[in-house]
N, C-alpha and C positions, 0 to 999 in steps of 0.2 A: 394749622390744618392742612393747610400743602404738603407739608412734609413728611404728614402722618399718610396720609394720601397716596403720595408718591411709593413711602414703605409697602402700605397696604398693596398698591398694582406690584411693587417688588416681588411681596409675595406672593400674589398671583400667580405670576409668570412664574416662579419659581414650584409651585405644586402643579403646575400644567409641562413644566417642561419638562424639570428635572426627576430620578425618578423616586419612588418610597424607599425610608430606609430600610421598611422591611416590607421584602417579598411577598407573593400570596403564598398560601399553604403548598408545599408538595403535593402533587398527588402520586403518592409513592403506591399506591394498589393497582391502578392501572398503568402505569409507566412501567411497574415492575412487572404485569403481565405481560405487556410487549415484548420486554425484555424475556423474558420467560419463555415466551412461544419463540424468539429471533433464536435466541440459546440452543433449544429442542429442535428446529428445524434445521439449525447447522449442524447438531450430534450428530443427527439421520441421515445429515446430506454427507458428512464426513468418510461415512463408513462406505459410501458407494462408487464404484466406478473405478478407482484405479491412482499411480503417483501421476501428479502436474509433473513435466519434465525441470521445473523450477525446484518443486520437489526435493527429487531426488537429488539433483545438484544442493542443493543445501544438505540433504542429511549426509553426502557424501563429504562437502567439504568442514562440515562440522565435527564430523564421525573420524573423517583418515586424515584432515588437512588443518582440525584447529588453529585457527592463527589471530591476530589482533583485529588486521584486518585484506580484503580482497579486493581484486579488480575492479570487481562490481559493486560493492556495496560496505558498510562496516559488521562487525563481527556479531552483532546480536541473532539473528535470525537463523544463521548454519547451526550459533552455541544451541539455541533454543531446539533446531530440529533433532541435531545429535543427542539434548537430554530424554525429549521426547520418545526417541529410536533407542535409547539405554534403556529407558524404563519399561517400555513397553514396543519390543522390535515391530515391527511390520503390524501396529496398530493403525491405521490412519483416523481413529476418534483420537486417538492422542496425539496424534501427530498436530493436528489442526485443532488440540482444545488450546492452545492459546489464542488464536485469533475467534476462536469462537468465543471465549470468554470478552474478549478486545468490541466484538460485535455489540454484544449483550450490554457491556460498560459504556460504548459510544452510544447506543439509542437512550441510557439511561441521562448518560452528558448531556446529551441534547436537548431532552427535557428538563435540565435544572436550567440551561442558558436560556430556554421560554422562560423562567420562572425566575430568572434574574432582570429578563428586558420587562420582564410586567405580565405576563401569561400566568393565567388560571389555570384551574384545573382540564377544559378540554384545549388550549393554547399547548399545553404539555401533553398532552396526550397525541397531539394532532402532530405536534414535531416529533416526538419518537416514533410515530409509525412514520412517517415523512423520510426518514432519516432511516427506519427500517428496510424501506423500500429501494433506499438508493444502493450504488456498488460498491459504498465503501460495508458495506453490511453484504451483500449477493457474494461480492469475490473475498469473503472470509472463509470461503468453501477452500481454500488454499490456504496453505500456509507459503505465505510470501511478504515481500519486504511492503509493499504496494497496499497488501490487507495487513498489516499488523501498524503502519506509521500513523492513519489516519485519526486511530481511538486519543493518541498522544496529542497530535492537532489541535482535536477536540478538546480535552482535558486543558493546553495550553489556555484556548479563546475563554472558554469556564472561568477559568480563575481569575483572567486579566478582566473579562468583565465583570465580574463577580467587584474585584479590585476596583473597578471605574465607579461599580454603582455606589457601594461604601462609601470611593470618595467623593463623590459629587455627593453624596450623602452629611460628607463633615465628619465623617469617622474610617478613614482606609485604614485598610490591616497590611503592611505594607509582608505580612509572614505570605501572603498569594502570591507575590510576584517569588519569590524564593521559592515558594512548593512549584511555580511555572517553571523554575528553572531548573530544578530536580526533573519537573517531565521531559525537558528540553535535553538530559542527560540521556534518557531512555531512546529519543527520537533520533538523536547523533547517533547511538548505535545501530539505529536500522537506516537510515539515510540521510544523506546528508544536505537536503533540502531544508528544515525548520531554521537557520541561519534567515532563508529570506523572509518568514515569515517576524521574526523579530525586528528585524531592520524595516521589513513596512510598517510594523506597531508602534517601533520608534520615533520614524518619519514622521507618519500620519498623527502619533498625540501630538507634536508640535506645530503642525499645522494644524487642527483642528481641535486639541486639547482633548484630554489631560495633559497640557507640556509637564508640570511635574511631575509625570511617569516615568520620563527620561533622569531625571535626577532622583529617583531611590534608589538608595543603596543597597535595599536586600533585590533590586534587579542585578545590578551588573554583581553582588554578590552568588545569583544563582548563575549568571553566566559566567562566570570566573569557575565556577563551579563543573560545569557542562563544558567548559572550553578546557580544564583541568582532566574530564574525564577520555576527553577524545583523546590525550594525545599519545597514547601506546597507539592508537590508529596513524594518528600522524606520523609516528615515529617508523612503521611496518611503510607506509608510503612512500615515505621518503626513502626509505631502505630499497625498497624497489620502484624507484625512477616515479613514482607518483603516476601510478596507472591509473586511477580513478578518474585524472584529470582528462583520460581521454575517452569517460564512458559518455561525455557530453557531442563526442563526435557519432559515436555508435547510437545514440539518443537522436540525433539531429538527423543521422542517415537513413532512420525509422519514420523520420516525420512524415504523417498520412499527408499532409494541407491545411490551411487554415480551415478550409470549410470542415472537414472530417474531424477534424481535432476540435473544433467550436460545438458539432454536431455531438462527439464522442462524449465532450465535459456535458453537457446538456442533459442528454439521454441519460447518462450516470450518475443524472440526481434524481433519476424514475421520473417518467414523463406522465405518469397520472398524475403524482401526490407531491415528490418532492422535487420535481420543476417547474409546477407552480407558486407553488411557497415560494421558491427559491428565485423566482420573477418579482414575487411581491415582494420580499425580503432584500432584494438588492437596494431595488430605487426609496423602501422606507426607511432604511438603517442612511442610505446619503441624503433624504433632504427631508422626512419627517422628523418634528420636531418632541416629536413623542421617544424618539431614538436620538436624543441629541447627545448626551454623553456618552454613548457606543461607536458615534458617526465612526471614529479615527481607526475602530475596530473592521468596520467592515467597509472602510474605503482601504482597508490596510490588505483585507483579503480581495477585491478587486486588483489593487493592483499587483497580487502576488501570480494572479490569474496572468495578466498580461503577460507580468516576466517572464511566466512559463512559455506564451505564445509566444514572444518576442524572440525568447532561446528555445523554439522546438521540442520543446519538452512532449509529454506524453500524457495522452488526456488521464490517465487515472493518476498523475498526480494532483487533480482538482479535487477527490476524495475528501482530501484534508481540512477543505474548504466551505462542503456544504453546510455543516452544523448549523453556522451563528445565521444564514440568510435563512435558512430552514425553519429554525426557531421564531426568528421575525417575524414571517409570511406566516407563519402558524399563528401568534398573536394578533397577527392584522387581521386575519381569515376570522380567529375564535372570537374576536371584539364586534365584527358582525354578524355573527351566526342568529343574532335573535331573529333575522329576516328568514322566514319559512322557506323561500326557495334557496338561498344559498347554502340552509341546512340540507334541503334534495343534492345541490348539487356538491356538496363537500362528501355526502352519502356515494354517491354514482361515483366522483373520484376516487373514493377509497376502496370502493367494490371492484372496481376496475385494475388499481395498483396492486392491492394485495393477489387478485389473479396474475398479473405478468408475475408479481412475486412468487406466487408458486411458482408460475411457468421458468423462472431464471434459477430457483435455488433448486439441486439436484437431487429432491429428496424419494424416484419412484426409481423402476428400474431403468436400467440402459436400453432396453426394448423398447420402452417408452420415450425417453429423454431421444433418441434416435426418429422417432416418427413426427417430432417437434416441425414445422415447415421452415426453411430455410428464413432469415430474414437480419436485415443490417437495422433494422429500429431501435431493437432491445439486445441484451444479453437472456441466452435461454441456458436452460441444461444441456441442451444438445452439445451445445460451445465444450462444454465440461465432458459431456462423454466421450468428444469427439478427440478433446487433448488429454486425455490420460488413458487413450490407448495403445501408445506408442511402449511405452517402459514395457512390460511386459513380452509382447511382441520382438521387439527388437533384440532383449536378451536371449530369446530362446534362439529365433535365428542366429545370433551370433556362437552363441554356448553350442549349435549343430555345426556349424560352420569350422570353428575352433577344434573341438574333439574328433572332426574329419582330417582332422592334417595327421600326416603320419606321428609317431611317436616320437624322432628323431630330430623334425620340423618344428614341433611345438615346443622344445623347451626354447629356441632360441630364437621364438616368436614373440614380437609386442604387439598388442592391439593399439592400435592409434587410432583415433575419430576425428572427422573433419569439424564437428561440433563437438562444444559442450557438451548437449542434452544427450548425444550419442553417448558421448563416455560415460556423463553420470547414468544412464542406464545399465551399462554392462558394469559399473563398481557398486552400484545402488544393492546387488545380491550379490557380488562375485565370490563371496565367502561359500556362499551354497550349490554356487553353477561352478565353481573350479576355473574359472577363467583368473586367468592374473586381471592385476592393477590398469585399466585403460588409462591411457594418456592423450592427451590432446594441446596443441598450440594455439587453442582458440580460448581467448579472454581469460577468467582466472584460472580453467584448467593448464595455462602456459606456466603461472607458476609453481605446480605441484607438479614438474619437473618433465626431464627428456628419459626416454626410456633408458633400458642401461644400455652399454657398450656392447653386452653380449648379446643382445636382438642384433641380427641379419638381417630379420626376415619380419614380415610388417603384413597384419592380416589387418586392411585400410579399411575403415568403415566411411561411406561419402564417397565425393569423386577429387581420387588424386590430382594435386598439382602437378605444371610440368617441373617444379621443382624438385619436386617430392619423385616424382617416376625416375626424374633424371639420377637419383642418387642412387638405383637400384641396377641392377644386372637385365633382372626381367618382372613382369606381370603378368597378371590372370584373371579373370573374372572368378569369383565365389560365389557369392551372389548378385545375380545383377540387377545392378540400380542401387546395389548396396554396400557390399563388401568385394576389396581387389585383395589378393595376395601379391606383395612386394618383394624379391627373392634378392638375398646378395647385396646388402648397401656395400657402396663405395666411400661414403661420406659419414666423419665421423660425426654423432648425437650433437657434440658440443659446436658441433660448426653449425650443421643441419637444422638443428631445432630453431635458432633466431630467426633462420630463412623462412621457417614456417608459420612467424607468429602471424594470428590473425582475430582481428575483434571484429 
């Protein structure tokens, strides 16, 4: 009788703790309408306003500089913006339907992960607008390395929990940790952060189980996988002295503060809808027992968080991170919704989110997005209209600038920019404006070369070093605040250029 006893509270505690082998139903009608409306509103937002100077630096080193991989980042995102700009030049809906597409697929992710931790039908619905609302979804309005890694994240957290619940279940499909590490393929090529995301998954299951998750074979099969795919990057890095390795200084010299950076990850999970989930969702995934076999999952994304603060990282690398808390705090929220006022107030949260959501994704005109009032709380469209007015602007200056120099001046003129974002603006058209190839010694523009031998003469965009003036006869102002002409180097490219690199 004891024994049978004993069994019986075993199972008890076992259908209280652990979770169902099988999930509630999808609600695939409204998940997919979110997704649906997130999709459409980033079409519309696509098409408006102008290139991110991030931009146009990818479709230029995609376009003229293909390589495995760059300074800044690995090779997926330039490949991506170059096929974009082939199929359809100077589209910007195409440019950015990849990460729109990436948007659309993370609100839908996030609502399976409600529906693997034990969420309903509104638990899922509530995380993918949750997860709609934050900026791993708002800065999909770009195509960039930051909007296109997170959907990957996402997909990762899916599967491995997806993988936990199974096995806690008595039947894992050990085939999810290998499709994880197929996405883990795709994420290496856009940055190279998701390494820490696996080392805290691995960590955390052995301290807090699944420890068997460390010993499947189809894991370190998909990372054998993923670590096979990176290494024509590896191999372009090491070719060139391993630049990458010091985008962690140029990251760390950026660093706002701990409060701004605490402030920035925060705010970027939307402070109406999904930073509160994301409050509830932290501390239920670490000590409810209702989340016990996900714990190692979301102490795993806690402490990827630190790492970031620990190494000055950059608040939109938390992106990556919201899904699994979000989803949580969605199923704590939808398990008591039967109470009448938490239904008001989960109402007024969302009425509230989805307005900054307008207000942040840039989908009216620039008259508008422009009249926006100033403010550090949220991300607005303003933000957006304010930075994709540069490229256009600065080319035409430059292209007036340029075709002002006499005839005999200009053939044996280089543009050179003090920035990046300068040069990729004047190569981003220079097919159409007639300007040669801008060069620059700033970050990965330093490896797409020093002008030729036969430039003399240096129409500078920025403000000259005294390096740089020294190597010349004389200067001039062209434009000011803008452009100097540099007449007559002394000093040869292959000297000159190393002197000038700068990240």
């Amino acid at each position: 009788m004891a024994t049978a006893a004993a069994r019986s509270s075993d199972f008890a505690d076992r259908v209280t703790t652990e979770p169902e082998s099988s999930p509630p139903r999808m609600a695939w009608g409204p998940v997919l309408a979110v997704a649906g409306v997130v999709g459409l509103a980033l079409l519309i937002a696509s098409r408006n306003y102008g290139y991110f100077f991030d931009e146009a630096y990818f479709v230029v080193a995609g376009r003229d500089h293909l390589a495995w991989g760059y300074f800044d980042q690995p090779a997926l995102v330039p490949a991506l913006a170059a096929a974009m700009s082939h199929l359809a030049p100077d589209s910007l809906i195409m440019l950015r339907l990849p990460v729109t597409l990436a948007a659309a697929a993370g609100t839908i992710l996030t609502a399976l992960i409600a529906r693997e931790l034990g969420g309903g039908r509104g638990a899922q619905v509530l995380a993918s607008i949750g997860y709609a609302l934050s900026s791993a979804v708002i800065l999909c309005h770009w195509l960039a390395t930051y909007s296109l890694d997170p959907v990957f994240w996402t997909a990762i957290v899916w599967l491995v929990v997806r993988w936990a619940r199974l096995n806690a279940a008595g039947r894992p499909d050990d085939r999810l940790l290998l499709y994880a590490g197929l996405v883990t393929v795709f994420s290496l090529q856009t940055k190279f952060l998701v390494p820490a995301l696996w080392v805290a998954l691995v960590l955390c299951a052995l301290v807090f189980g699944p420890r068997r998750l460390a010993g499947r074979p189809a894991l370190w099969v998909g990372g054998a996988i993923a670590a096979l795919a990176t290494v024509p990057n590896l191999v372009w890095q090491q070719q060139n002295q391993w630049p990458y390795t010091h985008m962690s200084e140029v990251v760390a010299a950026e660093f706002p503060g701990v409060g701004r950076f605490l402030w920035d990850s925060a705010a970027g999970a939307g402070l109406a809808v999904g930073l509160p989930l994301l409050l509830i969702g932290v501390p239920a995934l670490l000590i409810s027992t209702r989340f016990r076999t996900y714990r190692f999952a979301g102490a795993a994304l806690v402490l990827v968080f630190l790492a970031y603060l620990a190494s000055s990282g950059r608040s939109y690398y938390a992106c990556g991170l919201y899904a699994l808390p979000i989803a949580a705090g969605a199923v704590v929220v939808a398990s008591l919704a039967k109470h009448a006022a938490l239904r008001v107030l989960i109402a007024v949260a969302l009425a509230i989110g989805i307005a900054m959501g307008a207000a942040a994704v840039p989908v009216y005109p620039r008259s508008w997005a422009e009249r926006i009032p100033d403010t550090t709380l949220m991300l607005t469209a303003k933000a957006f209209a304010q930075s994709d007015t540069m490229i256009g602007d600065l080319s035409d200056a430059v292209t007036a600038a340029y075709q002002g120099l006499p005839d005999e001046m200009r053939s044996r003129t280089a543009i050179v920019a003090e920035s990046y974002p300068f040069a990729a603006a004047v190569d981003l058209h220079h097919a159409s404006t007639g300007l040669p190839r801008a060069h620059s010694a700033h970050r990965a523009y330093y490896y797409f070369g020093a002008p030729p031998e036969s430039a003399t003469t240096v129409l500078y965009l920025g403000t000259p070093t005294p390096t740089l003036t020294a190597a010349f006869t004389s200067s001039q102002p062209v434009i000011p605040d803008l452009a100097t002409l540099l007449v007559d180097r002394t000093v040869p490219w292959d000297v000159l250029w190393p002197q000038l690199r700068a990240q």
